[in-house]
C-alpha positions as CSV (number, residue, x, y, z in Angstrom):
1,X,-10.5,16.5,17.3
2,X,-8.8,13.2,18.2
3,X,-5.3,12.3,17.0
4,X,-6.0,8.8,17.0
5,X,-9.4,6.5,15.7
6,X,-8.5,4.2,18.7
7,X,-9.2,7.0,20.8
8,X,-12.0,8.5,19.1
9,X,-13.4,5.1,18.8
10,X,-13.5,4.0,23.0
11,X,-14.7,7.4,23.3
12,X,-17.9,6.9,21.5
13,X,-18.6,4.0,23.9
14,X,-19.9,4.4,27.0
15,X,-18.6,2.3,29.7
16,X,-21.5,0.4,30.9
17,X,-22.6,0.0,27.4
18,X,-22.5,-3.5,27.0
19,X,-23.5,-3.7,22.8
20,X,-20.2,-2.7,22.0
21,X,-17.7,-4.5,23.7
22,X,-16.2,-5.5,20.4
23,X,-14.9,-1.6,19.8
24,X,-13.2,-2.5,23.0
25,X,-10.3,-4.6,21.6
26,X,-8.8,-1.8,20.4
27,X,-8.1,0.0,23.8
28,X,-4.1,0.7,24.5
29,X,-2.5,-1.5,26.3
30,X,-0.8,0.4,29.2
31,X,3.2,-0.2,28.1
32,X,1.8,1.4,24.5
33,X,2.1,4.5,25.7
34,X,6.1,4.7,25.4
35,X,7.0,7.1,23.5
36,X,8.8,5.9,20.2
37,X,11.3,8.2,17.8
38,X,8.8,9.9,15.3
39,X,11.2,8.6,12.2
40,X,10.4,4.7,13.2
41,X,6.7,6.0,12.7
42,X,7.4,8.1,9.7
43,X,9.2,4.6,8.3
44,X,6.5,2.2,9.1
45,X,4.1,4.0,7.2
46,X,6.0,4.2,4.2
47,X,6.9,0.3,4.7
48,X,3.0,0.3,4.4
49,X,2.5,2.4,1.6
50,X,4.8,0.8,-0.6
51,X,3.6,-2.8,0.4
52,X,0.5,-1.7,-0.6
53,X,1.3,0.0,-3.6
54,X,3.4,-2.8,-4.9
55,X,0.5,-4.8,-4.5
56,X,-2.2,-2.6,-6.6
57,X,0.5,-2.4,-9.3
58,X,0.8,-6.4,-9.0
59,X,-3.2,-6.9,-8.9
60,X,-3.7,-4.4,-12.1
61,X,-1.0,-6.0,-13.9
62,X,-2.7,-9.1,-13.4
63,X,-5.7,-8.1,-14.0
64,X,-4.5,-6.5,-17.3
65,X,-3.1,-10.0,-18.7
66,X,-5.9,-11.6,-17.9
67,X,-8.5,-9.4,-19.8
68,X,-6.3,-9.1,-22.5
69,X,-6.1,-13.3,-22.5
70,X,-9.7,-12.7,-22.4
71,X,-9.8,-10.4,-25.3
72,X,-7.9,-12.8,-27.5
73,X,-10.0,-16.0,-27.1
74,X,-13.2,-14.0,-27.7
75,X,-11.5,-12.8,-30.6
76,X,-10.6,-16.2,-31.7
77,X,-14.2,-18.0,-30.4
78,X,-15.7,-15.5,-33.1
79,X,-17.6,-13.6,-30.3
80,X,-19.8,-10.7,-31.6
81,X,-18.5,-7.3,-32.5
82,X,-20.2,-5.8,-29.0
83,X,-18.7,-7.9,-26.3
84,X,-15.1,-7.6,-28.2
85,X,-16.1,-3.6,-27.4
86,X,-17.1,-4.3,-24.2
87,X,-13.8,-6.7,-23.4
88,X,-11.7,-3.9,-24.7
89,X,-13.1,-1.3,-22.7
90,X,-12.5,-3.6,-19.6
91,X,-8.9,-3.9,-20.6
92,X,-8.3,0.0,-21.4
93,X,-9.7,0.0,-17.7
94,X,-7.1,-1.9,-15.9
95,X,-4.1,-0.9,-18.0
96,X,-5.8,2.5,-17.3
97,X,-5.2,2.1,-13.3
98,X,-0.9,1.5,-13.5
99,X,0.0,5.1,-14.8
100,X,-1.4,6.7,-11.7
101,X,-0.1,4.0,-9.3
102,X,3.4,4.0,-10.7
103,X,3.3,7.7,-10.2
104,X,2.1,7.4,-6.3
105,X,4.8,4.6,-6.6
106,X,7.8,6.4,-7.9
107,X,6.9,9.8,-5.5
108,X,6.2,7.8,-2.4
109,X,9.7,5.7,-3.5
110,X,11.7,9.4,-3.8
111,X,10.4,10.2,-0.2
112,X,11.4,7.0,1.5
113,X,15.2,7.4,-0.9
114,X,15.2,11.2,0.4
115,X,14.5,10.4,4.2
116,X,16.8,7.3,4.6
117,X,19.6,9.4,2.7
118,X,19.0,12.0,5.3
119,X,19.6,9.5,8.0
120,X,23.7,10.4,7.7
121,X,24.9,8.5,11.1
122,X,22.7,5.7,10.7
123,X,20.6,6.5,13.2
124,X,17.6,4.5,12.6
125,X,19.1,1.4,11.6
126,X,20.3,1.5,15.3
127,X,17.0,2.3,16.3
128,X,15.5,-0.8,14.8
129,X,17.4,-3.1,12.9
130,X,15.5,-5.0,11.1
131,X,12.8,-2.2,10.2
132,X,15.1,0.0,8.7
133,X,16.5,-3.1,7.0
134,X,12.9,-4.2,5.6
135,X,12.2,-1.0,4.2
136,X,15.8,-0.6,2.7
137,X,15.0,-4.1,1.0
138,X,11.8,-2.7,0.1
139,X,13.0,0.3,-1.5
140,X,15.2,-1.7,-4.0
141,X,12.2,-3.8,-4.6
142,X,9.8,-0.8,-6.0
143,X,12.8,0.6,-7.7
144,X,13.3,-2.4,-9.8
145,X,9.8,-3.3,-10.2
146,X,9.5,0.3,-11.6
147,X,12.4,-0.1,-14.3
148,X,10.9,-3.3,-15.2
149,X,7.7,-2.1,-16.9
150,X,5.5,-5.7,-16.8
């Protein structure tokens, strides 16, 4: 029903409700409602995504390395043979996360290559600079963090 959750939010509050004047902070500021090129949108949110993807991939490697550290000085502290199945299940669960977010990584990577390629003239890079920069830099960084496998 509403295109936006700012909206939908400041519509749920009633103006002389008082309780929830916290919700408030989120109202538009007036000069907001500019209209801006569609493609600037359609680039910050795949700046977003791939921040945030490049970050899960980071975490669960992370992750991974530790529990497999883990794994090896339990192994070598003599630790039952229960908690070594337990620590290897908890390992088989973080390596098990980076196949699908290399996947979302790699399709959401083709899609930003694909829609800056279509961008022949340049046209967003005069639109905003240092966005289309950002995300150009970013690009290069998923693609190499996804030929580097650790």
């Amino acid at each position: 029903m509403y295109n936006s959750p700012h909206i939908a939010l400041l519509s749920a509050v009633q103006p002389n409700d008082t309780r929830h004047n916290a919700t408030l902070r989120f109202q538009r500021h007036p000069t907001d409602n500019v209209h801006t090129d569609p493609r600037l949108e359609q680039l910050i949110v795949y700046r977003a995504l791939l921040q945030h993807l490049l970050q899960q991939r980071a975490h669960y490697s992370h992750e991974r390395d530790l529990e497999l550290q883990r794994l090896e000085r339990f192994r070598c502290e003599g630790v039952n043979q229960r908690r070594l199945q337990v620590q290897e299940q908890v390992v088989k669960k973080a390596q098990g996360m980076l196949p699908g977010i290399v996947f979302k990584l790699r399709n959401e990577v083709d899609k930003l290559k694909r829609f800056i390629d279509m961008d022949k003239e340049q046209e967003l890079r005069q639109l905003d600079t240092a966005l289309y920069d950002h995300c150009v830099d970013l690009l290069n960084n998923c693609q190499s963090t996804l030929e580097n496998p650790h």
